[in-house]
N, C-alpha and C positions, 0 to 999 in steps of 0.2 A: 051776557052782554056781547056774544061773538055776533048774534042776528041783529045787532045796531049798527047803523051807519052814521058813524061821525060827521062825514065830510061834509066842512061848509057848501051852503050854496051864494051865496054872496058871491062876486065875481072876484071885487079885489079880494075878499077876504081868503079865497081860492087861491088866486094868486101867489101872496104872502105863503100860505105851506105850502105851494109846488118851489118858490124860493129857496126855503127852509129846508124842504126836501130833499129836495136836488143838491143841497151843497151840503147835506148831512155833516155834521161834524166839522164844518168852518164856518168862522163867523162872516154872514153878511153882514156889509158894510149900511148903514142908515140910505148913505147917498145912492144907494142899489135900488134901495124899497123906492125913496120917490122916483127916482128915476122909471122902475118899471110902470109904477102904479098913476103916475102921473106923465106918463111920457116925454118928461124932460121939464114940466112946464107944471110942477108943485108948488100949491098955493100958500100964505103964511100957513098956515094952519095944519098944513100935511105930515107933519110931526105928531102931534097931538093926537091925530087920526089911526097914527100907524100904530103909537101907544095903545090906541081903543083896538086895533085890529088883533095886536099880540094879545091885549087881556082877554077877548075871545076867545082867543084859538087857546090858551094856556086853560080855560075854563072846558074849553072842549076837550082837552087830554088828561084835566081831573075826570071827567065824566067816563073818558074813553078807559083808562087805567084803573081808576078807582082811588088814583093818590089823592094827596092832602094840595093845596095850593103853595105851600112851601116845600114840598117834593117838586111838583112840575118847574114853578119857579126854577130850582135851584142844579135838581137835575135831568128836565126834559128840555125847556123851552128858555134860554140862558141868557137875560142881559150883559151885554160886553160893553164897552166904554163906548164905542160908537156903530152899535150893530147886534145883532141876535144872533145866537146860535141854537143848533137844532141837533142836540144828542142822541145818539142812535149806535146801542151796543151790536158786539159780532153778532149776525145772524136772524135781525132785531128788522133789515130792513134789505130789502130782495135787489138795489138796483148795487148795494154795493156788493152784496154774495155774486150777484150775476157777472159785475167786471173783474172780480177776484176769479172769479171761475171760467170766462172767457179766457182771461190772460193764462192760466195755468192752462184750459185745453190747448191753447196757440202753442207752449212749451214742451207740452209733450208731441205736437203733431210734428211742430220742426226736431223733435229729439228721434223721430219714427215709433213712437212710441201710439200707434193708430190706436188698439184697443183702449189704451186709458183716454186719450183724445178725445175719441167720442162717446165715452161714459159720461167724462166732464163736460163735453159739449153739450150734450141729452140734458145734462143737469140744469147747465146754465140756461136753457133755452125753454125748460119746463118752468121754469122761474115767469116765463112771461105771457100775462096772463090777457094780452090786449093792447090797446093801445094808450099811451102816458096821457094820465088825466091832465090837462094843462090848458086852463082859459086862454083860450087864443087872442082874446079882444084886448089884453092886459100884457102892454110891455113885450121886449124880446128875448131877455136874456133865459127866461124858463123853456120857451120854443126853442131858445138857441140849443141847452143840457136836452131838449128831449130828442129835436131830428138827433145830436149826436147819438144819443143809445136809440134809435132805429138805426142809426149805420153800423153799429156796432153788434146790433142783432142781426144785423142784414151779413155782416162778415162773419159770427161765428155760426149763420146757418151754411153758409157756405162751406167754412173750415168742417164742422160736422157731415156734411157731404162729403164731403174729400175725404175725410178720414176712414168714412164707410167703403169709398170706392176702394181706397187703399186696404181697406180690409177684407177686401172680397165681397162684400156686400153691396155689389151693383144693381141685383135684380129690387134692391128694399127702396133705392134712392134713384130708382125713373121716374117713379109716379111724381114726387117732390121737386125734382129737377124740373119733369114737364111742367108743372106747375110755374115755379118758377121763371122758366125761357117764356112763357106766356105775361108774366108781372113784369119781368124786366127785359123787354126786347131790344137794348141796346145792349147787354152786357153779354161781351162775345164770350169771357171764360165759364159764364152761363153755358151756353149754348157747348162749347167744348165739354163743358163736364157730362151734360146731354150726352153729345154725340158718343164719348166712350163712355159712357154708361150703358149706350143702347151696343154700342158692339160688343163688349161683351156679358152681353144678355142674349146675345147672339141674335141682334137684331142690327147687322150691318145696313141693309138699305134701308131701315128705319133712320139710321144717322146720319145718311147720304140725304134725304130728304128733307131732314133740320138743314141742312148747308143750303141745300138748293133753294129752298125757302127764302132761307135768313138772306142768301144773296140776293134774292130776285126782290123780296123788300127792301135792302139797302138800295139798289138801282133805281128804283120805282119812286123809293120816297125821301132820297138823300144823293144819287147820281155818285154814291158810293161801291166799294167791294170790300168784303171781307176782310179782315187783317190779314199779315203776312204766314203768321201760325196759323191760322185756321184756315187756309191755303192748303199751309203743307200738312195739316191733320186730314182733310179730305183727300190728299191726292196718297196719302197713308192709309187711309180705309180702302180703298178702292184696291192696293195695291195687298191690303191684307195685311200691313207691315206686323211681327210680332211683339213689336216695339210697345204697341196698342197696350198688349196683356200684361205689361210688364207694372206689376202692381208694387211695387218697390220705388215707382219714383209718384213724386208728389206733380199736380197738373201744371203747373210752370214749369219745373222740369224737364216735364215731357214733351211740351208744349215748346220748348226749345233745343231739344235734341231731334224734335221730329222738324223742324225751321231747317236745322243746319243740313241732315239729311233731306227733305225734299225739296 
């Protein structure tokens, strides 16, 4: 049964389990489901509907499991006084293994604890396999829980970067970096983690050239300049500072010790 694909195609009916989903182990409220499923503007009848929608999907996770319809009932797919819940043991369902395990890498990176940091970070981020299935044509609050965990994976690729640089493993996290300063070209601590990535990989006017770049497009396409750190981090390269190598401070740190000096 592992080469079956359960997942409804119906759209609301998609909907309803990214609801479910998403709030694993609390009860949605009734007023939730119209609301998403009808965008504010649920007909008499859209109760009755939502009835027909769970009994589906509670039919699809007999099929999926192999339980009895009084198993799913009672312990997968849960009617509550005014709302459904959606049971999901440790381990059982990857976006809450992944927030449990961001937050622990976050704990150990600010403990300086780099090596377990990015063991857990590696973890957490192997977790994710794409991008969150989520009918976009249906309601907000599902888009709302999914941009949040893309920002949320968008931060602990970052933290797992850091914690590589901070671990001496600069030469592993250029490629990933460059990558990234190309996806997101507003974000300057982006571009900073770049630039000492690439100094030392002992590609200083490598780093020098991210800056001159990054500035010459903020002028061109914003009549902007660079932050006040990323200032004083270039006029630190240039100068060689070995403040740069100093792999003991995390990039805000740095990034403000190298402010106050340049």
């Amino acid at each position: 049964m592992d080469d079956v694909d359960f997942t409804p195609t119906a759209p609301r009916l998609r909907a309803v389990l990214s609801l479910l989903v998403l709030n694993a182990n609390r009860v949605v409220p009734t007023s939730v489901f119209l609301d998403e499923l009808w965008d504010g503007a649920a007909p008499p009848s859209a109760r009755g509907t939502l009835q027909t929608y769970v009994f589906h999907l509670r039919k699809l996770f007999e099929q999926a499991l192999g339980e009895s319809s009084r198993h799913v009932m009672r312990e997968v797919l849960v009617t509550r006084m005014d709302g459904y819940l959606m049971r999901v043991g440790d381990g059982q369902f990857d976006v809450r293994e992944f927030e449990c395990l961001v937050d622990r890498g976050a704990f150990e990176l600010a403990a300086g604890e780099v090596e377990q940091a990015s063991a857990t970070l590696r973890r957490a981020l192997d977790l994710w396999r794409g991008p969150i299935s989520v009918d976009w044509s249906v309601g907000t609050k599902a888009r709302a829980h999914a941009a949040r965990l893309d920002e949320l994976r968008y931060r602990a690729l970052l933290m797992f970067l850091e914690a590589n640089l901070c671990a001496g493993r600069h030469l592993e996290v250029v490629g990933e970096l460059a990558s990234l300063q190309v996806e997101e070209p507003s974000q300057q601590t982006v571009h900073a983690m770049f630039m000492i990535a690439l100094h030392r990989s002992d590609r200083t006017s490598g780093a020098l050239t991210v800056f001159r770049r990054l500035a010459e497009r903020m002028r061109e396409d914003l009549g902007l300049r660079p932050s006040g750190r990323l200032q004083s981090l270039h006029r630190a390269l240039l100068a060689e500072d070995p403040l740069l190598d100093d792999r003991r401070l995390r990039i805000e740190p740095l990034l403000d010790q190298l402010a106050a000096k340049w």
